[in-house]
N, C-alpha and C positions, 0 to 999 in steps of 0.2 A: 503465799498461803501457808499451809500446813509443812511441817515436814518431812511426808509421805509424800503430798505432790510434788514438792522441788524435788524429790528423789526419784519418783516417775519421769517427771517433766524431764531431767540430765536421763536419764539413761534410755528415755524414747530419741533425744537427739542423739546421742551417743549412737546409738542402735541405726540410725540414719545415715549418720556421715560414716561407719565403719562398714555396711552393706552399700553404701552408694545410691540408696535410692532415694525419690523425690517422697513427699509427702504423698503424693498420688498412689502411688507404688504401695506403700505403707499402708493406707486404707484401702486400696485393692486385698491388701495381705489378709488385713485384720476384720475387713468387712464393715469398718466401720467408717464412719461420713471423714471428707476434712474436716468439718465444724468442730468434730470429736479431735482427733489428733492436732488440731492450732490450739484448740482448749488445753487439753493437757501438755502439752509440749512447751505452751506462754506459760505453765503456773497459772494459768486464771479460775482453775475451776474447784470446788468440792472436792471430795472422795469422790473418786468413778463409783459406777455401779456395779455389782457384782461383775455381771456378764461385759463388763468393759474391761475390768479387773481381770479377768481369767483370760481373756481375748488376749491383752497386754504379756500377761504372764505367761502365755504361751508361743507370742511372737522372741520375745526376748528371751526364752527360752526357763523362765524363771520357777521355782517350785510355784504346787496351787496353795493358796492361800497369802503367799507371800505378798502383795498388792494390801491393803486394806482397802476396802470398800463401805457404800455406805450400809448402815445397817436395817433401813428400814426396808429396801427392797433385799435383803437379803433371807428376813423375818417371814417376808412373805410368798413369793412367786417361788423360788428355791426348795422353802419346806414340799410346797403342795407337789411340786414336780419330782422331791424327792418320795415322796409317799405315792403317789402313782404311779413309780415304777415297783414301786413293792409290790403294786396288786394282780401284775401278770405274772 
């Protein structure tokens, strides 16, 4: 696919075989499904979504923002949660 994903995809394996853990382990960590980490880890998918993106970015240990993600959920769900915390 892109070349964000292949460079996701290498360093969620990398991130694997270097901690020792199964795939299982890994979406335990990140909270997210296997479907999610075979997806990314094959190369087969899109831009993750934001909140897959940052989930990643924080397993791997990675600055935020540094993942691209896709832009249309980021346009959306993101903004409004960032403006509802403005208003407490």
């Amino acid at each position: 696919m892109s070349e964000e994903s292949a460079r996701l995809a290498r360093a969620l394996v990398e991130f694997r075989e270097a901690e020792g853990i199964s795939e299982r382990e890994l979406a335990r960590r990140t909270w997210l499904s296997h479907a999610t980490i075979r997806t990314f880890e094959r190369d087969c998918g899109d831009l993750p979504t934001p909140t897959v993106a940052r989930t990643f970015e924080e397993v791997l240990g990675w600055a935020p923002g540094s993942i691209k993600a896709t832009p249309s959920e980021a346009t959306g769900l993101e903004s409004s949660a960032d403006s509802s915390s403005d208003l407490g």
